[in-house]
Backbone and ligand atoms as CSV (ligand in chain L), in Angstrom:
chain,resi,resn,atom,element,x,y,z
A,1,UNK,N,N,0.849,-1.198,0.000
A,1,UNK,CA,C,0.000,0.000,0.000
A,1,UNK,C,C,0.879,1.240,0.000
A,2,UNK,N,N,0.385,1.729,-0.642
A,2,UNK,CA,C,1.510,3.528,-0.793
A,2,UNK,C,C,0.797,4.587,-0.498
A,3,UNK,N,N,1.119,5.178,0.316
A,3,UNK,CA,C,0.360,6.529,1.006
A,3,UNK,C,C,0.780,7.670,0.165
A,4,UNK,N,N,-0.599,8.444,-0.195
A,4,UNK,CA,C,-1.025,9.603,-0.856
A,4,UNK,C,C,-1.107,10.752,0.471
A,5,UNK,N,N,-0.551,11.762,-0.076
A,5,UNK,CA,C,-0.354,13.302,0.414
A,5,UNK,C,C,-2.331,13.681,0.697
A,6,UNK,N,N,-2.773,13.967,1.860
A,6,UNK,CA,C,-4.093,14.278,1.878
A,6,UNK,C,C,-4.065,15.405,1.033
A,7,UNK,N,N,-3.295,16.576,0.914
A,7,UNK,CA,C,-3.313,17.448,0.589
A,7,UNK,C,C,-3.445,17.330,-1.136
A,8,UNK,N,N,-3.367,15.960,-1.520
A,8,UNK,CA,C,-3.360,15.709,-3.242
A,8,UNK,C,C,-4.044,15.116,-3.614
A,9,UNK,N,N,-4.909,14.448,-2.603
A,9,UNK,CA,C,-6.512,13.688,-3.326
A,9,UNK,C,C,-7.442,15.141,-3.440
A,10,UNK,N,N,-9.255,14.961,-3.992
A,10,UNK,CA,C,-9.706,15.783,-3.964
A,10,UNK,C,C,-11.279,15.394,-3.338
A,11,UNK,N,N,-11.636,15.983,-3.587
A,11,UNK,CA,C,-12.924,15.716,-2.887
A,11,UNK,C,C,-13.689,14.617,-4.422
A,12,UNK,N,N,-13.650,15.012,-5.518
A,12,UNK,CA,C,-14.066,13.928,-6.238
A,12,UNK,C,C,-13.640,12.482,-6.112
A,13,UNK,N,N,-12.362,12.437,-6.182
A,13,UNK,CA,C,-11.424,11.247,-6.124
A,13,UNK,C,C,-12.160,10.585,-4.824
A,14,UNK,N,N,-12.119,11.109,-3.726
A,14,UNK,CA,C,-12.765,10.383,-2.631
A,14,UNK,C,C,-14.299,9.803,-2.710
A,15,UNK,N,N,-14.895,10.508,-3.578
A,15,UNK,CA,C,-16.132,9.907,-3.593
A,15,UNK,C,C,-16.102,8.933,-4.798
A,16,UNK,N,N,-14.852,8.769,-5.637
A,16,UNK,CA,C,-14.943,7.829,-6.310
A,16,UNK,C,C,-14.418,6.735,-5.585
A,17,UNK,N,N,-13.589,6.676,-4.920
A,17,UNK,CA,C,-13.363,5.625,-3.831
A,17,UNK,C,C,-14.279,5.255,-3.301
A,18,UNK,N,N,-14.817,5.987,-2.510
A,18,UNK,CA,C,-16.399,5.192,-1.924
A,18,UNK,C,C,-17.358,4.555,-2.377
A,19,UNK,N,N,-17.735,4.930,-3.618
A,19,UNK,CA,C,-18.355,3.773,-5.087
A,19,UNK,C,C,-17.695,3.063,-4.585
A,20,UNK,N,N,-16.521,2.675,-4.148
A,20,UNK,CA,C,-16.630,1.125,-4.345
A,20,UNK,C,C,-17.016,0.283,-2.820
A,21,UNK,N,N,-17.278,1.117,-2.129
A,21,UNK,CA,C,-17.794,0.306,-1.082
A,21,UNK,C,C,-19.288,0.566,-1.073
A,22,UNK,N,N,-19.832,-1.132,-1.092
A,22,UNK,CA,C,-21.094,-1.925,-0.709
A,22,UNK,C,C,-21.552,-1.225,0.561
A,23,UNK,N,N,-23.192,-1.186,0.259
A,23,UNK,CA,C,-23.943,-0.831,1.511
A,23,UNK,C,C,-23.585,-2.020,2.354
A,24,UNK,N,N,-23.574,-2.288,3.292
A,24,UNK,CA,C,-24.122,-3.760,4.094
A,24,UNK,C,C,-24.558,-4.533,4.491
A,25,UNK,N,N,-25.630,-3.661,3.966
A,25,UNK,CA,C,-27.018,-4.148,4.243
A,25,UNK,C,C,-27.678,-4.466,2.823
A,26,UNK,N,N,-27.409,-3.913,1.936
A,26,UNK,CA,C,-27.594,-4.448,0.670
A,26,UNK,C,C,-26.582,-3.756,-0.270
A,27,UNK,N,N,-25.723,-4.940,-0.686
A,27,UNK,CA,C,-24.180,-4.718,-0.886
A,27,UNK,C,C,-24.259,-4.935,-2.520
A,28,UNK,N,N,-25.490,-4.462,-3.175
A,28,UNK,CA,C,-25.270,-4.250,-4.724
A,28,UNK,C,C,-25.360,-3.065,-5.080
A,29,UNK,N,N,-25.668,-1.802,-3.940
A,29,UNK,CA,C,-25.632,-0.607,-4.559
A,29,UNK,C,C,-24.101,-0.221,-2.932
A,30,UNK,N,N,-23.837,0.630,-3.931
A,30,UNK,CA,C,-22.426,1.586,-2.985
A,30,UNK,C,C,-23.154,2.427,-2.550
A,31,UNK,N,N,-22.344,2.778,-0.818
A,31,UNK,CA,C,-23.036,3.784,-0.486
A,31,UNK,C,C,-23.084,4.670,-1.002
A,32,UNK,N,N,-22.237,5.153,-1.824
A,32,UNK,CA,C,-22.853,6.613,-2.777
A,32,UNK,C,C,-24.032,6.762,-3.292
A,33,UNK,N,N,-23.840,5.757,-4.170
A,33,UNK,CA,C,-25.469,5.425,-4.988
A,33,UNK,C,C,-26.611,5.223,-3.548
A,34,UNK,N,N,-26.271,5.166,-2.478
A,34,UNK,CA,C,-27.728,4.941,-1.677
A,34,UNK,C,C,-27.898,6.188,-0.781
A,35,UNK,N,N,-26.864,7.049,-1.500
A,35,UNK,CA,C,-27.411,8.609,-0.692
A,35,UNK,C,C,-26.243,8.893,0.876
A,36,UNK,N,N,-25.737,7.852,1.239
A,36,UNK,CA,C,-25.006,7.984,2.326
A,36,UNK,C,C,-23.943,8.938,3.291
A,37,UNK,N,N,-23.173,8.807,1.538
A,37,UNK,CA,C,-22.319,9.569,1.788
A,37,UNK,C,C,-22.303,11.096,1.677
A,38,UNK,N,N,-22.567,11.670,1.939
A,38,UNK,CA,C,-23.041,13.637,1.977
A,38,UNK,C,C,-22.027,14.325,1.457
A,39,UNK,N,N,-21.445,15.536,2.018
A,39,UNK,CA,C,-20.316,16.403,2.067
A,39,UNK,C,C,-19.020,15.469,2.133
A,40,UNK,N,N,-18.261,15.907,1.533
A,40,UNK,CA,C,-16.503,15.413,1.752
A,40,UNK,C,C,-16.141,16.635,1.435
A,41,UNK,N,N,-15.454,17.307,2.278
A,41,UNK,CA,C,-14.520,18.711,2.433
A,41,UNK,C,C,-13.667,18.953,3.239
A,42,UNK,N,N,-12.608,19.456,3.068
A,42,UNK,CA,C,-11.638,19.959,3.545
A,42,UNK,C,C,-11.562,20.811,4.777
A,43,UNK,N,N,-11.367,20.089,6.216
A,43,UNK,CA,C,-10.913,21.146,7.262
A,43,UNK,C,C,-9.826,21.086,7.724
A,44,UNK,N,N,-8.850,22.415,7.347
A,44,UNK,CA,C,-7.606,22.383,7.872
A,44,UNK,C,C,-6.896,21.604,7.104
A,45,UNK,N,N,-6.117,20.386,7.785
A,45,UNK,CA,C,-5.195,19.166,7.253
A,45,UNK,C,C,-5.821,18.182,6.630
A,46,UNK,N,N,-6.961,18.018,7.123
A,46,UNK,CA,C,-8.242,17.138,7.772
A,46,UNK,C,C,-9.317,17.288,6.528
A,47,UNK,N,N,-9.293,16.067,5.987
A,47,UNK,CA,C,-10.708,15.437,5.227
A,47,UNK,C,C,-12.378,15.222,6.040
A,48,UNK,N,N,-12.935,15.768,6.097
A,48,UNK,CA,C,-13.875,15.326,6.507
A,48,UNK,C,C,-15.283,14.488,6.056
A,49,UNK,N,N,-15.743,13.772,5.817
A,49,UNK,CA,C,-16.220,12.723,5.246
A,49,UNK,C,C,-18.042,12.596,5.710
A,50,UNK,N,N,-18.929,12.899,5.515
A,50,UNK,CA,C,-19.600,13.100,6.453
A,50,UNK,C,C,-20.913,12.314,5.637
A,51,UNK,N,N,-21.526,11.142,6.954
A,51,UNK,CA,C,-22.184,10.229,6.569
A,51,UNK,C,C,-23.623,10.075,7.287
A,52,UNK,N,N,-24.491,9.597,6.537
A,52,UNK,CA,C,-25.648,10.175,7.099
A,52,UNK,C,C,-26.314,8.751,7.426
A,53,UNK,N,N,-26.987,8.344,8.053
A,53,UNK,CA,C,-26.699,7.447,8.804
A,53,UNK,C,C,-28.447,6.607,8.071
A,54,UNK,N,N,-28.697,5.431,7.396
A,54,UNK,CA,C,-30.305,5.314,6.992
A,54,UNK,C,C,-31.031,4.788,8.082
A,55,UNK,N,N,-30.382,3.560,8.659
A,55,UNK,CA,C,-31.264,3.245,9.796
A,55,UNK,C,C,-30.674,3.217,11.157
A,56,UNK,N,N,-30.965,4.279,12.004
A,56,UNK,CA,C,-30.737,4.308,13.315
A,56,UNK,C,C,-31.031,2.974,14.519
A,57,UNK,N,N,-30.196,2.725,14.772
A,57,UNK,CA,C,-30.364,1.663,15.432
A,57,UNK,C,C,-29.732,0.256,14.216
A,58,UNK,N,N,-29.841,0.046,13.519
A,58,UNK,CA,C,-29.403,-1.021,12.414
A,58,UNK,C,C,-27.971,-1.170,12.783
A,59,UNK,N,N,-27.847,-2.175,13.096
A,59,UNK,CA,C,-26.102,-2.477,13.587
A,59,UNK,C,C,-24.808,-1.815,12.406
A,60,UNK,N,N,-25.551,-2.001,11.124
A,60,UNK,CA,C,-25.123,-0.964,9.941
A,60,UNK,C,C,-24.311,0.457,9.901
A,61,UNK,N,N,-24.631,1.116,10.931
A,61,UNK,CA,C,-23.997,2.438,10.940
A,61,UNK,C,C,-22.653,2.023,11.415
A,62,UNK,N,N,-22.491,1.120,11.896
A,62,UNK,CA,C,-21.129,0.980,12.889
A,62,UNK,C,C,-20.245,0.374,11.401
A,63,UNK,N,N,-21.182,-0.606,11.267
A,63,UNK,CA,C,-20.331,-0.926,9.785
A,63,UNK,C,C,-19.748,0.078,8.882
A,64,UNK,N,N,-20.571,0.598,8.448
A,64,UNK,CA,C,-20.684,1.758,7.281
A,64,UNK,C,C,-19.011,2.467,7.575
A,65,UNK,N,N,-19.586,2.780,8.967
A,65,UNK,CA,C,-18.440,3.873,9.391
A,65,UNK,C,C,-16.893,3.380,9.452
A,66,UNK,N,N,-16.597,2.001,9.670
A,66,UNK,CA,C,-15.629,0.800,9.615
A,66,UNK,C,C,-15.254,0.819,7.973
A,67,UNK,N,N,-16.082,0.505,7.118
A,67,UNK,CA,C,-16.047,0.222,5.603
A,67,UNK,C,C,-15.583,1.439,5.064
A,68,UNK,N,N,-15.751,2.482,4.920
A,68,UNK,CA,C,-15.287,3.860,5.180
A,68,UNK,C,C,-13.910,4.034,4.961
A,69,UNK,N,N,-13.604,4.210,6.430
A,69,UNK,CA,C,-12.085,4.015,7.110
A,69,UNK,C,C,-11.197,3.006,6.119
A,70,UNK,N,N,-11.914,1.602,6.049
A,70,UNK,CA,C,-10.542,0.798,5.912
A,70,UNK,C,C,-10.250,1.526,3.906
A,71,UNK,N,N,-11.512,1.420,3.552
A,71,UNK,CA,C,-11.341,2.001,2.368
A,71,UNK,C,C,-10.639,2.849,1.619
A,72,UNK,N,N,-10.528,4.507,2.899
A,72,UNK,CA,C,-9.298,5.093,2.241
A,72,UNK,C,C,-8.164,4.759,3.116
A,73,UNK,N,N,-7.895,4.011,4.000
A,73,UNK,CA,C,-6.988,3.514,4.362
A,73,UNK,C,C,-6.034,2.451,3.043
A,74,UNK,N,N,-7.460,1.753,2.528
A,74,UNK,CA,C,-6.564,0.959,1.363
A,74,UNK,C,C,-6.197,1.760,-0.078
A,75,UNK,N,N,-6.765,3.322,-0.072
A,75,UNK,CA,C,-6.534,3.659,-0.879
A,75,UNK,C,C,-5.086,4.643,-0.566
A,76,UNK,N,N,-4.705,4.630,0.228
A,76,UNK,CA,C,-3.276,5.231,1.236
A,76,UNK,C,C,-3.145,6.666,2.109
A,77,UNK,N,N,-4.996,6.848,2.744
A,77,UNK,CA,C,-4.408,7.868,3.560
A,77,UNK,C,C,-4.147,7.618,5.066
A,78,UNK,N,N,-3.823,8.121,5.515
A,78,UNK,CA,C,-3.641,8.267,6.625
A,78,UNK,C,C,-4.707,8.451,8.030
A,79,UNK,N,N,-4.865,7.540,9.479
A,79,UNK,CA,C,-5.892,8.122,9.612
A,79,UNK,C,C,-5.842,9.625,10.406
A,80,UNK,N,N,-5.209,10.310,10.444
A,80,UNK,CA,C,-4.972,11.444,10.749
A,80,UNK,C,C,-5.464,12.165,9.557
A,81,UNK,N,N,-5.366,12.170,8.247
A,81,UNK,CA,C,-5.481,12.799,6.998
A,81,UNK,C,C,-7.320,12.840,6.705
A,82,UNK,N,N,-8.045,12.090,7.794
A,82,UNK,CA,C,-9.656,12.177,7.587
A,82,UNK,C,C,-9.970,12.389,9.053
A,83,UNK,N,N,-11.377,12.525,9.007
A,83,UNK,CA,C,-12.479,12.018,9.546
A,83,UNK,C,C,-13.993,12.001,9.523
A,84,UNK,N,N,-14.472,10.382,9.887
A,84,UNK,CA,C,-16.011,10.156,9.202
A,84,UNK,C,C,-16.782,10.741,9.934
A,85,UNK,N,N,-17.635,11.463,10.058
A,85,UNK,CA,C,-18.966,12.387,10.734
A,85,UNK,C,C,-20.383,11.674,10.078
A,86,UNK,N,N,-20.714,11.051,11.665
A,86,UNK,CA,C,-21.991,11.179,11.380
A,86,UNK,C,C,-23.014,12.410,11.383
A,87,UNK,N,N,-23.609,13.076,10.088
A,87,UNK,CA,C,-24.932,14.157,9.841
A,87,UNK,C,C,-26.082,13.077,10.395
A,88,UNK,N,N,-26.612,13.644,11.186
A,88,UNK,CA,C,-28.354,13.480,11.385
A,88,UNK,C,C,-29.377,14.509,10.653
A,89,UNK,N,N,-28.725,15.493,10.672
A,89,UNK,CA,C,-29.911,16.605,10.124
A,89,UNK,C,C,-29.077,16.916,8.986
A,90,UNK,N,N,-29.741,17.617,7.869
A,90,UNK,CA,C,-31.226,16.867,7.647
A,90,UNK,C,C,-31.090,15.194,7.641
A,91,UNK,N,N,-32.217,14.664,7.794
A,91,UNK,CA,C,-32.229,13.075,8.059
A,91,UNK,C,C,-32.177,12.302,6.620
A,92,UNK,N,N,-31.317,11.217,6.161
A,92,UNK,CA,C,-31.466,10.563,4.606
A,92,UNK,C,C,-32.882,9.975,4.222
A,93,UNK,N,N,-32.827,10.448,3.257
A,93,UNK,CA,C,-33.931,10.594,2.671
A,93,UNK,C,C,-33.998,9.765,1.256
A,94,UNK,N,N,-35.101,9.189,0.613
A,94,UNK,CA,C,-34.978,7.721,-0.455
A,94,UNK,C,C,-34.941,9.177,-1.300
A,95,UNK,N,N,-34.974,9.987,-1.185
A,95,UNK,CA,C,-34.887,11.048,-2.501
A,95,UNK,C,C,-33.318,11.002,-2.811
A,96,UNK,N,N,-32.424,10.499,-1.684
A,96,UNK,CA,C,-31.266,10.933,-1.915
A,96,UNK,C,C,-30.766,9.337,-2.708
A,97,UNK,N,N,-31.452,8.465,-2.751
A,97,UNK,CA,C,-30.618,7.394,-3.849
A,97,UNK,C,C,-30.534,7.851,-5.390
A,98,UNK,N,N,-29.427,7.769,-5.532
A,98,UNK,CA,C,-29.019,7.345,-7.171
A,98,UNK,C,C,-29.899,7.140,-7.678
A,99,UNK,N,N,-30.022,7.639,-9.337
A,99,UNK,CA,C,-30.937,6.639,-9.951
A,99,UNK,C,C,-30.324,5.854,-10.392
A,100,UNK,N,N,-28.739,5.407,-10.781
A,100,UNK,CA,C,-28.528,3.923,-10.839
A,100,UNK,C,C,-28.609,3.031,-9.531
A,101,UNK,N,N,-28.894,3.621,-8.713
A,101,UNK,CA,C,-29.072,3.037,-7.198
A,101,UNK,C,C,-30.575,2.588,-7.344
A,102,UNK,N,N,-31.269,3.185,-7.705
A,102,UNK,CA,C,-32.625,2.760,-7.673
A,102,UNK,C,C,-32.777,1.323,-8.669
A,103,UNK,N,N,-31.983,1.695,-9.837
A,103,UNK,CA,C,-32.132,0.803,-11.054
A,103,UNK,C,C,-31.808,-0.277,-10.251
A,104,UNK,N,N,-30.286,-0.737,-9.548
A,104,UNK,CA,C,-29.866,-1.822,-9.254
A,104,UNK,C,C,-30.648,-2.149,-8.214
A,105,UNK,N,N,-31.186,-1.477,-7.059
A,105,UNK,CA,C,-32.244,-1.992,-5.950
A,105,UNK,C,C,-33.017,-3.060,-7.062
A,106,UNK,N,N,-33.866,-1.985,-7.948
A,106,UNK,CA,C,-35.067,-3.259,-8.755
A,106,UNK,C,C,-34.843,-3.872,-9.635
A,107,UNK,N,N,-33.277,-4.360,-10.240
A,107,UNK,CA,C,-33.230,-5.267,-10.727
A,107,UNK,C,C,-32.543,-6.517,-9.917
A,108,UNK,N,N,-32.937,-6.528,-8.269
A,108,UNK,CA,C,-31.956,-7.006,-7.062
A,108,UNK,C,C,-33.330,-7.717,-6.735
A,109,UNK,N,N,-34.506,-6.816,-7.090
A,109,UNK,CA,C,-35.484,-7.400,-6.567
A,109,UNK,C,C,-35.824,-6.706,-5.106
A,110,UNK,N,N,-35.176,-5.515,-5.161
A,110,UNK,CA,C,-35.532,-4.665,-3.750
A,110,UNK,C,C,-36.288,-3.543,-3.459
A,111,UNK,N,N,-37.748,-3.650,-2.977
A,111,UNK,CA,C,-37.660,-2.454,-3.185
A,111,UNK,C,C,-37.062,-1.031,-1.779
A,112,UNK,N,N,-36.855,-0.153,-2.679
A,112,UNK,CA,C,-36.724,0.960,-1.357
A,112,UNK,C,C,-37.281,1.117,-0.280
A,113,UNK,N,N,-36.160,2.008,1.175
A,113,UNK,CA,C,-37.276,2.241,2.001
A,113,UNK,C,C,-37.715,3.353,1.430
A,114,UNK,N,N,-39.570,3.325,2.487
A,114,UNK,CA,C,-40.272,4.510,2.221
A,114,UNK,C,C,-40.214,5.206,3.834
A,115,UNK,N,N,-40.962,6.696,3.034
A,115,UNK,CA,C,-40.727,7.355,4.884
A,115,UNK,C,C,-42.082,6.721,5.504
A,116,UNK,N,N,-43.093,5.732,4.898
A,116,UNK,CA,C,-44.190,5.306,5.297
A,116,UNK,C,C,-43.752,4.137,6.048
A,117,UNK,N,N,-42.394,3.339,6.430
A,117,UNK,CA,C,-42.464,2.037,6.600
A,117,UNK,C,C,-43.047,1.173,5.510
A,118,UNK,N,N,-43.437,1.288,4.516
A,118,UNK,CA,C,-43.971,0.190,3.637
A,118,UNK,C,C,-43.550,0.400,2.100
A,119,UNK,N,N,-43.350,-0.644,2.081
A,119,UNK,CA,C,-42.709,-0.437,0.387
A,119,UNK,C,C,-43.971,-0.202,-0.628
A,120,UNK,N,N,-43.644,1.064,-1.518
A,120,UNK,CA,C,-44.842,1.566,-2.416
A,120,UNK,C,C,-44.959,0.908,-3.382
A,121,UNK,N,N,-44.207,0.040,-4.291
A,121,UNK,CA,C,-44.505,-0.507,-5.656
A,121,UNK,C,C,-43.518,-2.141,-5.061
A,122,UNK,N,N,-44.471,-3.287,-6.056
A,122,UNK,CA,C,-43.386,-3.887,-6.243
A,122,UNK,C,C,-42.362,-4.165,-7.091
A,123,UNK,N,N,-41.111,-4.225,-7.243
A,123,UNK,CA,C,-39.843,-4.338,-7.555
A,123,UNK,C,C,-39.797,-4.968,-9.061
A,124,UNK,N,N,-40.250,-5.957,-8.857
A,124,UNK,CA,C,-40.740,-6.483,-10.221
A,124,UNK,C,C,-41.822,-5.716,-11.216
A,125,UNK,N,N,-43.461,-5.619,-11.072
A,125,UNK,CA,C,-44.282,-5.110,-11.978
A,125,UNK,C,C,-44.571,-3.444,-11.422
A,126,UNK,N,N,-44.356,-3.560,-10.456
A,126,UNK,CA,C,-44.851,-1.958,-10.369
A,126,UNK,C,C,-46.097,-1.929,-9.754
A,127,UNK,N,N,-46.741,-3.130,-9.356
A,127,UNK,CA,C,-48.088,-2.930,-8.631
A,127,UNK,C,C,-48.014,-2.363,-7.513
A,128,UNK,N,N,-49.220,-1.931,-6.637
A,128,UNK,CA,C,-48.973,-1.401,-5.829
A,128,UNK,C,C,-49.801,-2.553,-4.476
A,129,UNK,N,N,-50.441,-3.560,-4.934
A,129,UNK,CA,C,-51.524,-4.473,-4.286
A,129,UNK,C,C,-50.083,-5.158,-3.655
A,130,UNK,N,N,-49.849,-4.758,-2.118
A,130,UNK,CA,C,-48.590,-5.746,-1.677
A,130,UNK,C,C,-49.049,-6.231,-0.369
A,131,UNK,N,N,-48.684,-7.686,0.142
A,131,UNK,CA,C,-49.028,-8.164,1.575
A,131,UNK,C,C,-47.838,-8.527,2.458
A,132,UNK,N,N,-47.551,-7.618,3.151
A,132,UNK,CA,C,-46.367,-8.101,4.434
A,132,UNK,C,C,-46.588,-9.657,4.511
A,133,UNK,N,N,-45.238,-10.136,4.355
A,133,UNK,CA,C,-45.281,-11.454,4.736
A,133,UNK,C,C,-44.423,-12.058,6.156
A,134,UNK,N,N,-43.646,-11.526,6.534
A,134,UNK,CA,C,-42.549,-11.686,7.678
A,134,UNK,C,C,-42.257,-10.181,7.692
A,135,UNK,N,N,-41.899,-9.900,8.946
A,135,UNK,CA,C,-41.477,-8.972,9.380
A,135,UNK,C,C,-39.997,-8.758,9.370
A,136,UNK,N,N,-39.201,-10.056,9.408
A,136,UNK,CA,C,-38.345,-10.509,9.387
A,136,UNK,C,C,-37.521,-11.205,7.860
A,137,UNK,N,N,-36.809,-10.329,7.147
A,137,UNK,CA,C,-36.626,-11.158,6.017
A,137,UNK,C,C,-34.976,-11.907,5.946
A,138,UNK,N,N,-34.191,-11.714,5.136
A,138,UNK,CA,C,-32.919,-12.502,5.348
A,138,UNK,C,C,-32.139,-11.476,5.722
A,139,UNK,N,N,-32.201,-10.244,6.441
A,139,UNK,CA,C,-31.170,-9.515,7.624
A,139,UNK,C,C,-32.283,-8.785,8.605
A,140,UNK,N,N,-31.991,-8.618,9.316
A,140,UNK,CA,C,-32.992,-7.973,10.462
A,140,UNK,C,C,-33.400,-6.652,10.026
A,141,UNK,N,N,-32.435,-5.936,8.983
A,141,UNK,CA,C,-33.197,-4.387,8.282
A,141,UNK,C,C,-33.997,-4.835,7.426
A,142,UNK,N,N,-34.248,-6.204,6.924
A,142,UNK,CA,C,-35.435,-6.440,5.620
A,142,UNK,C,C,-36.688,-7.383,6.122
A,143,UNK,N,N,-37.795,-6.759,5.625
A,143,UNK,CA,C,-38.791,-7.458,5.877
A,143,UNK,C,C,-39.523,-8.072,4.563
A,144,UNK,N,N,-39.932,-9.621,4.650
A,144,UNK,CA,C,-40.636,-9.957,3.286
A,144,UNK,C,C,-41.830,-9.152,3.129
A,145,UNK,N,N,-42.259,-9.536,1.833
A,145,UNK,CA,C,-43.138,-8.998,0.975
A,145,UNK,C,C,-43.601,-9.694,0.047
A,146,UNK,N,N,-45.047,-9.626,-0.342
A,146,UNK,CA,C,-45.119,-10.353,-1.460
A,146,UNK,C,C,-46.851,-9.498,-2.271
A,147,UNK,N,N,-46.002,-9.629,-3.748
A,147,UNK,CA,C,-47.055,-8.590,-4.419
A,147,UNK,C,C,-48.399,-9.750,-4.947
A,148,UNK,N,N,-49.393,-9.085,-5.102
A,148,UNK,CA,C,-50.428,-10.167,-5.184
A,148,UNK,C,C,-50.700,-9.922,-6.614
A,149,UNK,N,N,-50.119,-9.083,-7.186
A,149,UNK,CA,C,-50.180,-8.982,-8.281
A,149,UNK,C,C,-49.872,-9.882,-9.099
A,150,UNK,N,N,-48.538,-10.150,-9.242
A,150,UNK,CA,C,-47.328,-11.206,-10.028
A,150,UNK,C,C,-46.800,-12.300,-9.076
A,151,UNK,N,N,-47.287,-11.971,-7.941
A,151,UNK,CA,C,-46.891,-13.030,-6.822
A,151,UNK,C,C,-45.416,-13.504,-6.308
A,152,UNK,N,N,-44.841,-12.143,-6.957
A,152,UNK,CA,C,-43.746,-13.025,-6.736
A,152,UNK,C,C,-42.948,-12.182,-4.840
A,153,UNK,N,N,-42.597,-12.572,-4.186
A,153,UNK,CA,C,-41.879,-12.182,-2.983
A,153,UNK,C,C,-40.558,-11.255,-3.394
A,154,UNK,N,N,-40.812,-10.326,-2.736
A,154,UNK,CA,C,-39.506,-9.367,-2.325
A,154,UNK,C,C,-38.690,-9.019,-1.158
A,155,UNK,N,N,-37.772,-8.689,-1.202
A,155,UNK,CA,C,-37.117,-8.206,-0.069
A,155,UNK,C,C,-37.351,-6.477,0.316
A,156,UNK,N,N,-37.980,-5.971,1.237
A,156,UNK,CA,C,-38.135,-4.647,1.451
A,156,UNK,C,C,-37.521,-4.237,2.664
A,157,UNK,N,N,-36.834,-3.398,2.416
A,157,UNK,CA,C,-35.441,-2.530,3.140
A,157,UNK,C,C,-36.391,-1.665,4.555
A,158,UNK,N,N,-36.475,-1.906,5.644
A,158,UNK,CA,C,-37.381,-1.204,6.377
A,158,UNK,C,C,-36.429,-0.594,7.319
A,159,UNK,N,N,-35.578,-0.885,7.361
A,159,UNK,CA,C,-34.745,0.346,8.872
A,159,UNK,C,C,-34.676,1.491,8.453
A,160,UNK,N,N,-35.150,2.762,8.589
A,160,UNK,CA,C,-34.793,3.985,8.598
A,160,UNK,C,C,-35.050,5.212,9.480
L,1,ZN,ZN,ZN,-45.527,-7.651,-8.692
């Protein structure tokens, strides 16, 4: 690994680094694409990185903030040369995903959270006729779903 001068990355470069780190919770869109990552600017010596957190309480934030770190660590800064800030206000918002973030959610078969708790369309046809099926789906932030439309089951992202 070869360490880069903080003073010679830029604020783009860093957010192209972060594309490449996976949400964790659903690790086909990067947190960029899922709105996460906010401001990256310059204080002082000091990168500041500032991450907005989707579901409070979701063991996820701790991750996020870990995945982060080692990231520009592997890209060679220093950890003196950053630091990650969690923003609460304003709170993340599904307005803030990508639209290739959105694309890859529904071709994942996911749909978004809503600020309703309930997923508005399903993932597949677009209906809106959907029946909670588990509360519980394959991570503790997803709950099943299944559209009665096309019938087919989804995964819906509910921590936020
Ligand atoms: Zn459907």
């Amino acid at each position: 690994m070869s360490m880069v001068q903080a003073s010679a990355v830029n604020e783009s470069e860093i957010r192209q680094w972060l594309e490449e780190v996976p949400d964790p919770e659903i690790p086909v869109v990067s947190l960029v694409d899922l709105g996460v990552i906010r401001e990256i600017k310059r204080d002082g010596d000091t990168w500041l990185v500032n991450v907005a957190p989707t579901y409070s309480g979701c063991p996820a934030t701790r991750i996020i903030h870990d995945d982060v770190r080692a990231k520009l660590y592997e890209k060679g800064l220093r950890p003196s040369d950053f630091q990650v800030v969690s923003v609460l206000s304003p709170p993340w918002s599904t307005d803030w995903i990508s639209k290739s973030g959105r694309q890859k959610l529904a071709d994942y078969g996911i749909a978004p959270p809503q600020p309703s708790g309930k997923p508005k369309a399903c993932p597949q046809c677009g209906s809106s006729d959907l029946e909670l099926v588990s509360q519980f789906g394959s991570t503790p932030c997803k709950a099943s779903w299944r559209c009665r439309s096309c019938l087919e089951p989804f995964d819906y992202f509910k921590c936020i």
